[in-house]
C-alpha positions in Angstrom: -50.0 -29.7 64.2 -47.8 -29.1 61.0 -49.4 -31.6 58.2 -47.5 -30.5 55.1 -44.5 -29.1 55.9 -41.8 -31.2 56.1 -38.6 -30.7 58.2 -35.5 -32.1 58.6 -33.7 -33.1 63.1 -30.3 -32.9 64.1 -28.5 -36.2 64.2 -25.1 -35.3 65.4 -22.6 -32.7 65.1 -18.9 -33.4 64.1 -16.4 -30.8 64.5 -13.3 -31.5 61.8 -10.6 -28.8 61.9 -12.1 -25.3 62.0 -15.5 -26.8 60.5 -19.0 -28.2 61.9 -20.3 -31.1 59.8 -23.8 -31.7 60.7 -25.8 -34.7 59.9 -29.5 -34.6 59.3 -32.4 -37.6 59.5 -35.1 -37.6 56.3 -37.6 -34.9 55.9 -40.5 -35.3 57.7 -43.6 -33.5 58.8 -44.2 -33.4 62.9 -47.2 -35.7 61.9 -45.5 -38.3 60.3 -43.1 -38.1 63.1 -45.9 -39.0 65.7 -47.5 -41.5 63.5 -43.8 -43.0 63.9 -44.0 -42.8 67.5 -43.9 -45.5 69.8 -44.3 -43.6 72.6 -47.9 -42.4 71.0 -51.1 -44.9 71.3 -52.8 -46.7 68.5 -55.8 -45.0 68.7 -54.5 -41.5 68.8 -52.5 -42.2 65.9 -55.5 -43.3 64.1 -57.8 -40.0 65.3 -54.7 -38.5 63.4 -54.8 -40.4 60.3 -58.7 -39.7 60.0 -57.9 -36.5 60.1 -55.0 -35.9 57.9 -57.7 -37.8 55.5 -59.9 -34.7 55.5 -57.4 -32.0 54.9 -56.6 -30.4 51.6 -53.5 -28.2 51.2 -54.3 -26.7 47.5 -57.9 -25.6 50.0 -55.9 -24.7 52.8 -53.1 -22.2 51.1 -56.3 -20.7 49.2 -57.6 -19.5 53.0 -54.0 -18.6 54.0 -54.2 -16.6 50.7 -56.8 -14.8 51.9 -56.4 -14.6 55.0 -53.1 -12.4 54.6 -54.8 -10.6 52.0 -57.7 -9.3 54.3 -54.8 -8.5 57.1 -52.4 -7.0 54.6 -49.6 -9.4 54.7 -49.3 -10.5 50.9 -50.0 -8.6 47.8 
């Protein structure tokens, strides 16, 4: 599950002339989409919460870091 990235749905599409305008909802990371939810249970949303509570993303880009490193993906 995507915790830090934030992305933006598709609301609607309007076609005016020769052009598509599209229209967007907020920015939001697929977490905080589920925590929106209603279709997602109380205690679910909770085991996610706990856990959101224990990630670090400064920690986590660090490993990604060097995890490409040792694969040769970034220099």
């Amino acid at each position: 599950m995507n915790f830090f990235q934030p992305g933006r749905k598709l609301i609607s599409k309007e076609r005016v002339g020769s052009k598509v305008r599209k229209r967007y909802d907020r920015a939001q990371t697929p977490c905080q989409r589920v925590l929106a939810s209603l279709l997602v249970g109380e205690k679910d949303k909770a085991k996610l919460r706990e856990l959101y509570q224990t990630l670090n993303p400064v920690e986590f880009q660090c490993w990604v870091h060097v995890i490409l490193r040792h694969h040769g993906g970034a220099r």
